[in-house]
N, C-alpha and C positions, 0 to 999 in steps of 0.2 A: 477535361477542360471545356470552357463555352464554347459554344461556334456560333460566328457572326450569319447574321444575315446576308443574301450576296445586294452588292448596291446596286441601284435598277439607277441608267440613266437614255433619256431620251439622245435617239443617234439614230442617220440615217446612212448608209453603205451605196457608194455613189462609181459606176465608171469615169475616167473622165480618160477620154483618147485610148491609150493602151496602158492604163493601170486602176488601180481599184481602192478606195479607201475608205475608214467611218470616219465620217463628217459629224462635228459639234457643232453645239451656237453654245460660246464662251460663257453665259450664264445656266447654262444646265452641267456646267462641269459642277463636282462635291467642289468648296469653299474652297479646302485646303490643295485643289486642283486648281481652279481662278488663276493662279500665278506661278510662272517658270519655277522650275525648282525637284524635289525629287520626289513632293506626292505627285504631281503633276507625272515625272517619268513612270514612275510606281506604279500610276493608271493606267497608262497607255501601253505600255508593257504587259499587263497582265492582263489585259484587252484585246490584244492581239494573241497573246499563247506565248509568248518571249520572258525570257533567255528559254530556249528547246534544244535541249543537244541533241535528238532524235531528228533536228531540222526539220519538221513537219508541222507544228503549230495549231497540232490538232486543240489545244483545252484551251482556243482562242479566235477570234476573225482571222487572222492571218493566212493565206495560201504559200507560205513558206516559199516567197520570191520575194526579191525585191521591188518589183510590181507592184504584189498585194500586202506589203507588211508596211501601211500608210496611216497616217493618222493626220487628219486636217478640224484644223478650231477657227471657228468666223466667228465674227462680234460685229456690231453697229462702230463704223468708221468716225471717230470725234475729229482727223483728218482733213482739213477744207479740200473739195473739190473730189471725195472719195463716200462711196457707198459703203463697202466694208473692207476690216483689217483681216487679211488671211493668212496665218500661222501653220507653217507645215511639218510635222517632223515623221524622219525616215525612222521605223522600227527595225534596230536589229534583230534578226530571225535569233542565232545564236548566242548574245552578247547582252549583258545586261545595262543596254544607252539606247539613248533616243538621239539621232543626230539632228542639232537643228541648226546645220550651216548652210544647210542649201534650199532653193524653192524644187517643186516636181512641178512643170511644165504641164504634164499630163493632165493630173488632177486640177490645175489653174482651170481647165474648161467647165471645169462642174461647181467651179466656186459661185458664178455667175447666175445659174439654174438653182443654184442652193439658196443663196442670197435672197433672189425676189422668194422665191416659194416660202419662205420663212421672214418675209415683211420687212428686208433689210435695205431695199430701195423703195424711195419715196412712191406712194400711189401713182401721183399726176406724173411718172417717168419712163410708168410703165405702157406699154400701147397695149390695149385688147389684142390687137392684129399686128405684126409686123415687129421691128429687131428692137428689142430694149438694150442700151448701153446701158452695161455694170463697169463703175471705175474700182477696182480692188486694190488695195496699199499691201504688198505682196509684204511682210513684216521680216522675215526669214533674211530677205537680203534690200529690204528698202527700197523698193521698186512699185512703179504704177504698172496695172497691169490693166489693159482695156477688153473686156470682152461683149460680143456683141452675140445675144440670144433671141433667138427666134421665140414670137409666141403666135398661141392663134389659140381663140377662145376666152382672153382673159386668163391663162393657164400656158407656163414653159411648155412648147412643141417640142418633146423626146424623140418621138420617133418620124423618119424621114427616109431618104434616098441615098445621102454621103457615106461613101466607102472611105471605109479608113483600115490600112493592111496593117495586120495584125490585131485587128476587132474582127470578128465572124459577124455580125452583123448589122447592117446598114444603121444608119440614124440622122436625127438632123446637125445640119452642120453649127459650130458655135466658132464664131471666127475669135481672135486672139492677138492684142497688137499688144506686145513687150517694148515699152515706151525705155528711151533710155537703158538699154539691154547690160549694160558694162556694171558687174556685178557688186554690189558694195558690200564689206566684211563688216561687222557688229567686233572684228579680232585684232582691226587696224587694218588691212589686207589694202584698203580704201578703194577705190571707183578708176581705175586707170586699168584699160582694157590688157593692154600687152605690159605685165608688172615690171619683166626685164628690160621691158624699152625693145626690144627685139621682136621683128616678127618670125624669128627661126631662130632660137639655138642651139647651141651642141649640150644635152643633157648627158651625163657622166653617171652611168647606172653600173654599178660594183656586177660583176656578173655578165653585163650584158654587151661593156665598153660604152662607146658616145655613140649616140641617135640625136639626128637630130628631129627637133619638135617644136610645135607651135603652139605657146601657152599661152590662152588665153582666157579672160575674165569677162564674158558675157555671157546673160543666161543663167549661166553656171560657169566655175573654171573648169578650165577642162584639158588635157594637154592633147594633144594629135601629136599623131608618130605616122610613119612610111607602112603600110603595111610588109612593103616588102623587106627591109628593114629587121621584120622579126623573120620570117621565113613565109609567111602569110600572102595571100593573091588579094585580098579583100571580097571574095564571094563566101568565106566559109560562114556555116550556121553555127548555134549554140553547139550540139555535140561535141564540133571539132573544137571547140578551146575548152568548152567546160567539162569536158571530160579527160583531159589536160591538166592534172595537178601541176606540174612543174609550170606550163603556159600560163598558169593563173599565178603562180608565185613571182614567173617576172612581170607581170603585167600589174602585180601589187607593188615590186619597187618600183619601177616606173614612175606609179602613181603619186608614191611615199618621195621619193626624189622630185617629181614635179611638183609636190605640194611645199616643197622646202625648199626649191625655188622659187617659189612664185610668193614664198613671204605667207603661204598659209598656216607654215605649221612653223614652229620653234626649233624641235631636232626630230628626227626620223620617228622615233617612238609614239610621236601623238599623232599620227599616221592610224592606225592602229582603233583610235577610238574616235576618229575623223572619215568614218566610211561613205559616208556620200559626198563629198566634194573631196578634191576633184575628180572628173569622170576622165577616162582614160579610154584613149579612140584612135583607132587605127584607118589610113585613107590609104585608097589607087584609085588608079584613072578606070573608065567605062570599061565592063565585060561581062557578058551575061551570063546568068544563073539561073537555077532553081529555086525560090524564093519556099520556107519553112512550109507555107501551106499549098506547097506544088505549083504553083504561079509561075510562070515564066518571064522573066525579069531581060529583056532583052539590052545589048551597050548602047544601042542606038536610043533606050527611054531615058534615059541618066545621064547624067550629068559625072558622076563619081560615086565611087562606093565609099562606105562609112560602118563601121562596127565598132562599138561601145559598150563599154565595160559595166555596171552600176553594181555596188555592194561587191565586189570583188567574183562576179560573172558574168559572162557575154548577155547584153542584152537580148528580148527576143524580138525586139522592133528598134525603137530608137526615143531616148527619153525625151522629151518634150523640150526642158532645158538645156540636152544637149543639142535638139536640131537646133536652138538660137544660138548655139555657138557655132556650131554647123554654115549655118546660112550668113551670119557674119562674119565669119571668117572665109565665107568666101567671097565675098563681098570685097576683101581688100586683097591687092594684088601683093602677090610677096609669100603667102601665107602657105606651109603646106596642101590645107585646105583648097585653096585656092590654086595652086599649080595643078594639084590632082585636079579642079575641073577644067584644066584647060587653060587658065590665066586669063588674064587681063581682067578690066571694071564687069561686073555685074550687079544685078538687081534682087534676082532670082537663081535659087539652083535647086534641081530636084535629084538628091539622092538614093541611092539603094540601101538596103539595110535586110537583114536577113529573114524580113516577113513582107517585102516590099519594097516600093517606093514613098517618098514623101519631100514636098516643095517646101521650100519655105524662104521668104525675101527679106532681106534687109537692105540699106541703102545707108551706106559709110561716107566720110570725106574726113580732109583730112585740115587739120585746123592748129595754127601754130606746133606745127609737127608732130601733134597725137592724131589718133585717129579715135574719131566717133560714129555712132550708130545712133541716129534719132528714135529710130524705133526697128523691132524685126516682127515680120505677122505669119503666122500660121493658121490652117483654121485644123480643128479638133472635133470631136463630139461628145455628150456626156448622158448619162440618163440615170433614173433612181434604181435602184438595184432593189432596195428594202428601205422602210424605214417604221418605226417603233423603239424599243431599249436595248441596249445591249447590258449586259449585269457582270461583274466583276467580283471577286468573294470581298468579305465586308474587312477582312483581315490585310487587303492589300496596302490601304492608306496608314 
């Protein structure tokens, strides 16, 4: 039989905070890539090394985490008042889907450093010296995303001073304001932060009895549970649950029940092929730890502890879009979130997370009896990792 040529496309492999992915510009996708659909999955899949049932992702970019199995495509923004459109989709390591329900926070930092370097914000916008605003149309879930990047030289400033736990090393800071945080579904899900109307209720998990939880739709959805609730103190690292089959099994209904109540999914089973939204997060109040890279993580630095689930295992930091649910939920008094720091109004909370700590503020009120969040800001770092083709065999599409 003939064998195809492999297809050569221009892509750069990008950190952004604490995940990794290969970056497009939407005209260098093949034709029959241009538009959602399953050449489009088809690429991106065999791009990364996916479906891999050996879970390792060796005959592709992927690092066989949920971290690094990313895939982000930028285009020139037709958008008023917007630079570029940024399209994200999570690769399944083992599954053969791309999920594109949710945005990755993380990667949002490097969208902005991609942008200008690839001539997608206007010249006169950009400064020689000092912060170039990138306004990004986050596409995934219909959102402004504002980020603000250091230059010096006429050229994105990579590297700098900003520690960010769970990055090993330093870089410059790229701040991040998630404008209007309350996430909107392309499924119907719509723009209403608390879907039950509730900011606590009793989720009904077969298995586990009622927990109560706080579901919430900024950012990301995402549901909070009690740590202690499961049997959990909230200092443990990745080993202790992800080496946990059965802890990961309930932490998947959980997930599957809070996505069917919050109006994500239809019946339990599209659970299943809906892995990245919603994220599943366990809170307690301050107590220190040993943080993953021996850092000592004292109660008196925190605010509350926080550990997050992504792709069905313990995070090893804390996803981007879920510190904006994070930090607006704590924001509003009532919220599990929120009782774990302490209660009452806040601005700011800096959490613990199993590589660290990390701040991040939003500012809520409450307005014919919903609650809104004008924006929540974090700042992030990003840098180029590589950039040239990556090739894919010619038989994929």
């Amino acid at each position: 039989m003939p064998h195809l040529p492999q297809i050569k496309i221009p892509a750069t492999c990008m950190r952004g905070g604490t995940s990794k992915g290969v970056f497009f510009r939407l005209q260098d996708l093949p034709e029959a890539a241009q538009m959602p659909g399953k050449a489009r999955d088809a690429l991106l899949l065999r791009m990364i090394g996916s479906p891999d049932p050996y879970g390792k992702q060796i005959d592709g970019m992927g690092a066989a985490t949920s971290s690094t199995s990313k895939a982000v495509i930028v285009s020139k923004s037709e958008r008023p008042g917007h630079d570029v459109d940024y399209l994200f989709g999570q690769v399944s390591i083992d599954q053969p889907f791309v999920d594109w329900s949710g945005n990755c926070g993380n990667l949002s930092a490097a969208v902005g450093p991609f942008a200008i370097s690839n001539g997608f914000v206007d010249a006169d916008r950009v400064p020689r010296d000092g912060v170039a605003v990138v306004r990004i149309w986050q596409a995934n879930i219909g959102k402004t995303i504002v980020a603000h990047v250091p230059m010096t030289g006429g050229a994105v400033q990579e590297t700098g001073d900003f520690e960010l736990d769970g990055v090993t090393f330093p870089a410059a800071e790229v701040q991040l304001e998630f404008m209007d945080p309350a996430a909107e579904e392309e499924d119907g899900a719509g723009g209403a932060m608390f879907q039950t109307g509730n900011l606590i209720d009793d989720l009904e998990v077969p298995g586990l009895g009622t927990l109560q939880a706080t579901m919430i739709n900024a950012g990301i959805p995402t549901v909070f549970v009690n740590a202690e609730a499961l049997g959990y103190t909230g200092t443990e690292l990745q080993d202790a649950v992800n080496g946990d089959a059965a802890a990961l099994a309930r932490f998947e209904a959980i997930r599957a029940h809070g996505a069917l109540r919050m109006g994500l999914i239809r019946t339990l089973d599209e659970a299943a092929s809906r892995q990245h939204t919603p994220k599943v997060a366990f809170v307690a109040k301050p107590a220190g730890y040993t943080a993953s890279s021996g850092k000592a993580v004292a109660a008196g630095d925190i605010d509350l502890l926080v550990r997050a689930l992504s792709m069905g295992k313990l995070h090893h930091a804390m996803m981007g879009t879920a510190a904006v649910a994070i930090g607006t939920a704590a924001a509003i008094p009532g919220t599990l979130v929120n009782l774990a720091a302490g209660g009452g109004a806040r601005e700011a909370v800096r959490f613990g997370h199993p590589s660290g700590t990390l701040r991040v503020g939003a500012q809520a009120q409450q307005a014919e009896g919903e609650w809104q969040v004008t924006k929540a800001v974090m700042s992030r770092s990003a840098r180029v990792l590589m950039e040239g083709w990556v090739r894919v065999p010619g038989d994929t599409l």
